[in-house]
N, C-alpha and C positions, 0 to 999 in steps of 0.2 A: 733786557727782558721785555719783549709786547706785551702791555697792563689796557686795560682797560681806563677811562675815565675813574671808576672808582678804585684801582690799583691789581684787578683780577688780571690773571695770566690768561693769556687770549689763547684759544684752539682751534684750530678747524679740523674737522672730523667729516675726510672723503668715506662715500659708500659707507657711512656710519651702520648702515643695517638694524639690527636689532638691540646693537648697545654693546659688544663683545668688548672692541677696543676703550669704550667708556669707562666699562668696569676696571679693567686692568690701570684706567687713570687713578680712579679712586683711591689705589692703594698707593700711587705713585704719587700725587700732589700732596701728601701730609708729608711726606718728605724731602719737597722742594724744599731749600735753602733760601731762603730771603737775602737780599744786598745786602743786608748788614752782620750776616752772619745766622742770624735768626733763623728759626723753623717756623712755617706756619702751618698749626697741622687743623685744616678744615677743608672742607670740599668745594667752598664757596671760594678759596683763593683762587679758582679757574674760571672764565667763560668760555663756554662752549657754544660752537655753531656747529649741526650736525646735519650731513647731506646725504639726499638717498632718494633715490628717485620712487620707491616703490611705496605705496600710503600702506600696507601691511605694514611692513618694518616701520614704517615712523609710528604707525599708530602703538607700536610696543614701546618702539624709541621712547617717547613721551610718555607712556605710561608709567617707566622706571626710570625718569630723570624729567619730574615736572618742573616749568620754567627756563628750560637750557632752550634755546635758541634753535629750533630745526626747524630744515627748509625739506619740501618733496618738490625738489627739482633736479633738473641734470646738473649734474657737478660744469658742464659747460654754460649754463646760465649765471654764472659767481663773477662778480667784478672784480679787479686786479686790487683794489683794498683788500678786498676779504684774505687775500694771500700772507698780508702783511701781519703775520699771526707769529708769535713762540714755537707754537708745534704744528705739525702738518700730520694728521694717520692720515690712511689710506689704504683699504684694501679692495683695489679694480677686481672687474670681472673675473674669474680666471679660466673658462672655459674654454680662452683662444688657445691655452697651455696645458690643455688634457688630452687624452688618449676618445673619449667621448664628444669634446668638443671639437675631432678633427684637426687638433692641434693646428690650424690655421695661423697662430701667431696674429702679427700686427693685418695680417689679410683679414681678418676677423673684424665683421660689425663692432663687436662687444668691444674688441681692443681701441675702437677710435676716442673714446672722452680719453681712456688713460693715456693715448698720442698728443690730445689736445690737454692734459696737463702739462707733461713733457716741454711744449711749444710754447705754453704760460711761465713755465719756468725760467726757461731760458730767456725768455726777453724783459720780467718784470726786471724794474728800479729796486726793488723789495723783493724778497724772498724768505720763507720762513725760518727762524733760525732752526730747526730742529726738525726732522723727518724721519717718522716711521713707516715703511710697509711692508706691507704682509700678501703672501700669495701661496697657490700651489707647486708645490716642490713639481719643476719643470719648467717653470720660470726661468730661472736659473741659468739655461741654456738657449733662454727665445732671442730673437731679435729686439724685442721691445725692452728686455733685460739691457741688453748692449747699448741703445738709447739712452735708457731712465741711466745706467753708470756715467755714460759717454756730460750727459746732461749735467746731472752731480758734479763730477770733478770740474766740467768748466765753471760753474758757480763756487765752486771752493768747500764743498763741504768734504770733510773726513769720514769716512764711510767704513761701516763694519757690516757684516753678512752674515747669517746663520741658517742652520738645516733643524726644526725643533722639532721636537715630538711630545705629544701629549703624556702617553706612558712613562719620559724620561721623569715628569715634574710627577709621577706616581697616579694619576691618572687609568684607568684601566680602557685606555682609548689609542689607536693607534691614528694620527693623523699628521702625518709629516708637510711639515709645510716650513716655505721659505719667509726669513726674516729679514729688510734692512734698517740700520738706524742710521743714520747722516746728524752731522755737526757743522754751522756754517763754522768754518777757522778764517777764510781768507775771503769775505765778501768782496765780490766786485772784482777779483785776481786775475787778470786775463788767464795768464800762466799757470793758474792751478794743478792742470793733470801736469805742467814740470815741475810744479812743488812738492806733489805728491810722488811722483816718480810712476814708475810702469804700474799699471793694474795686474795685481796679482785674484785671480779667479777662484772663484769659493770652491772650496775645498767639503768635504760635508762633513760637516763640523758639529756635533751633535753632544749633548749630553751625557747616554752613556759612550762615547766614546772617548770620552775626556774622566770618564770614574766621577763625572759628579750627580747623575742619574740618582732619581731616589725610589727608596725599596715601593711596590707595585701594591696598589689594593685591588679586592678584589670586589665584583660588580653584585655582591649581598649589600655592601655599605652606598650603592645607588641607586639601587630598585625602590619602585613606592609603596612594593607589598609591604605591610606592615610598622612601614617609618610617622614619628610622630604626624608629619607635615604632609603625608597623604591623603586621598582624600575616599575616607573607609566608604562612602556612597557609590562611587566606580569599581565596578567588577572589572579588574584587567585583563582577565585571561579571555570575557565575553566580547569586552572593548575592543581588545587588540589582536583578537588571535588572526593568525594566519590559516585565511578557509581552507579546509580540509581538500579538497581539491585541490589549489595551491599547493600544499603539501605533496601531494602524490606526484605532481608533474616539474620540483622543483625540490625535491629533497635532499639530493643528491648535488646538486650546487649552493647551499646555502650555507652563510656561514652562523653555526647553530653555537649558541655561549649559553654559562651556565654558572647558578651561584656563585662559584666555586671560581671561574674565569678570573683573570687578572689581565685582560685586553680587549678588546670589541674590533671590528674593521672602520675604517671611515665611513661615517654617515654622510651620503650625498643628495641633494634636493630630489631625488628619484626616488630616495628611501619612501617604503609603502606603494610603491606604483612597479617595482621593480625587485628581484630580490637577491638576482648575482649582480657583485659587486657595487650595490648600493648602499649597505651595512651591514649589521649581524641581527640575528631573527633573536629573542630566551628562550632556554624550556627552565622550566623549574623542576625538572629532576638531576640528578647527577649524571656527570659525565657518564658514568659507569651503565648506570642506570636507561640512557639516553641509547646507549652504543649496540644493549640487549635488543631494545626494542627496535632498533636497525637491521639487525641483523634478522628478528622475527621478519620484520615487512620486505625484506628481499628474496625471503623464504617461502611468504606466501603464496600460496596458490589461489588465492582469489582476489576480487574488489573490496568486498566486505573484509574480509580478514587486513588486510594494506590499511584499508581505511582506520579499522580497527587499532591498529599500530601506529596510527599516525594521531589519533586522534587521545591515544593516552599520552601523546609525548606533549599537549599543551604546549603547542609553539605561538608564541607573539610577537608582536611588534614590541621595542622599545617604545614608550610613550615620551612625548614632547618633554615632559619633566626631566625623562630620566635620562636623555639624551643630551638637553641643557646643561645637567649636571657633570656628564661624561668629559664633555667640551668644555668644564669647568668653571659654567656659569656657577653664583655663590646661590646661597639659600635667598637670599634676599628678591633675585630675582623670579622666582616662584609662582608669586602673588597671579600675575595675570594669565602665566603657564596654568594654573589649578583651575583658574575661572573657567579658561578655555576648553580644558578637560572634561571640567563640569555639565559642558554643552556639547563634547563629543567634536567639539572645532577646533582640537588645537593642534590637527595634523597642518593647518594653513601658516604655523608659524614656523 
């Protein structure tokens, strides 16, 4: 295991962003297993080094993991030590593998640092024992997929794949995305992919369809109307609403949730600038209730009346909070989401 001088388990955290893959460590390092059999359950058994080109994200990075070690640079500025870590996350661009981003694949600007990992890979002395990444389901199918595998198996790692969903772990968020973990077994193995035998190709391999999905909440238990930890000084329906305008000319594509919901659409960094297929709008009335007054504003005969109708349906935006939470940030992370709310700036995170 990669320890540090003073015995910490070494990280490196590609495209660390805003801390997502951080958090999911924290509950993973009190359950490392020590050499001797031992458990050491504290958060300080790891160092971290966290990379991300963008001073937003670090400036949050660091605010919910003071003293951990991050860099605001290109992950292609890192020297071949820094490689020589326990664990590797990672989660590249993924816009080269969208329907938005022109699915361009490895043609794609964005795709070049995660080619020039790939290329790092393959030729260090050293190689991390242990790889995670994460991307958008579509992946799966690119070119740069058939690399990053092709890459893997000549280094010797044992590799498993996954298709998760946010709703399967009960979550009321739909965001399918692809996962791999890698194992080195056979450092240095010329022969690896003969060791491993043929690649067999992900399958979509998901939670509920294995029956181990857990039962669904619904999105009352994520709103900040009303929860101890919000912040009773913000009016959210004045904050967030979506202008009445917007409404009229966009009502009929939106995807509209509601207390009562038990899913949301993927939130995408368009979310607020955009409102088909960027995420889902609230209203806080009932579905029921929501579907009346639809039915009035397709009936109406005027502007004033439509607007009328649209303007009892209090449509908002999800706030930055509650969107965190959705995506299954913990409460803990909160703290500088609230600030930011506070000042009306926390659509920037």
């Amino acid at each position: 295991m990669m320890r540090t001088a003073d015995q910490r388990i070494r990280i490196l955290e590609l495209y660390a962003g805003i801390g997502g893959m951080r958090f999911g460590l924290e509950g993973y390092v009190s359950r490392i297993q020590q050499d001797d059999g031992s458990t050491r359950r504290s958060p300080a058994a790891i160092s971290v080094t966290a990379v991300d080109i963008s001073p937003h994200a670090k400036e949050v990075y660091d605010y919910n993991f003071p003293g951990e070690h991050s860099k605001n640079v290109d992950v292609r500025a890192l020297r071949d030590e820094e490689f020589d870590v326990w664990l590797l996350t990672m989660s590249p661009p993924c816009q080269p593998f969208t329907r938005n981003g022109n699915g361009r694949d490895v043609l794609d600007f964005r795709c070049e640092s995660f080619l020039h990992i790939l290329e790092r890979l393959e030729r260090l002395d050293r190689v991390p024992q242990h790889i995670v990444m994460e991307n958008v389901q579509g992946f799966e199918t690119s070119d740069a997929h058939s690399r990053f595998i092709a890459v893997m198996r000549k280094r010797g790692y044992m590799l498993t794949e996954y298709l998760l969903n946010p709703v399967d772990f009960g979550y009321p968020n739909s965001r399918l995305r692809y996962y791999l973990t890698g194992k080195l077994v056979i450092p240095g193995h010329a022969a690896a992919p003969e060791y491993f035998g043929p690649y067999q190709p992900l399958m979509e391999r998901t939670l509920r369809s294995t029956g181990n999905s857990s039962p669904r909440k619904t999105l009352q238990e994520y709103l900040l109307d009303g929860q101890p930890w919000g912040n009773p000084e913000v009016n959210l329906q004045a904050s967030f609403a979506v202008p009445i305008e917007t409404c009229e000319k966009y009502l009929m594509v939106m995807d509209v949730k509601h207390p009562e919901s038990d899913t949301t659409n993927c939130f995408t960094s368009n979310y607020g600038r955009y409102l088909k297929g960027a995420g889902s709008v609230f209203c806080p009335l009932s579905e029921q209730e929501f579907e009346v007054l639809c039915r009035k504003y397709v009936a109406a005969d005027t502007t004033e009346e439509r607007r009328t109708c649209v303007a009892a349906m209090k449509l908002r935006y999800f706030t930055p909070v509650e969107v965190a939470l959705l995506m299954g940030f913990p409460n803990s992370f909160l703290n500088l989401l609230q600030l930011a709310l506070g000042t009306f700036d926390g659509q920037r995170l």
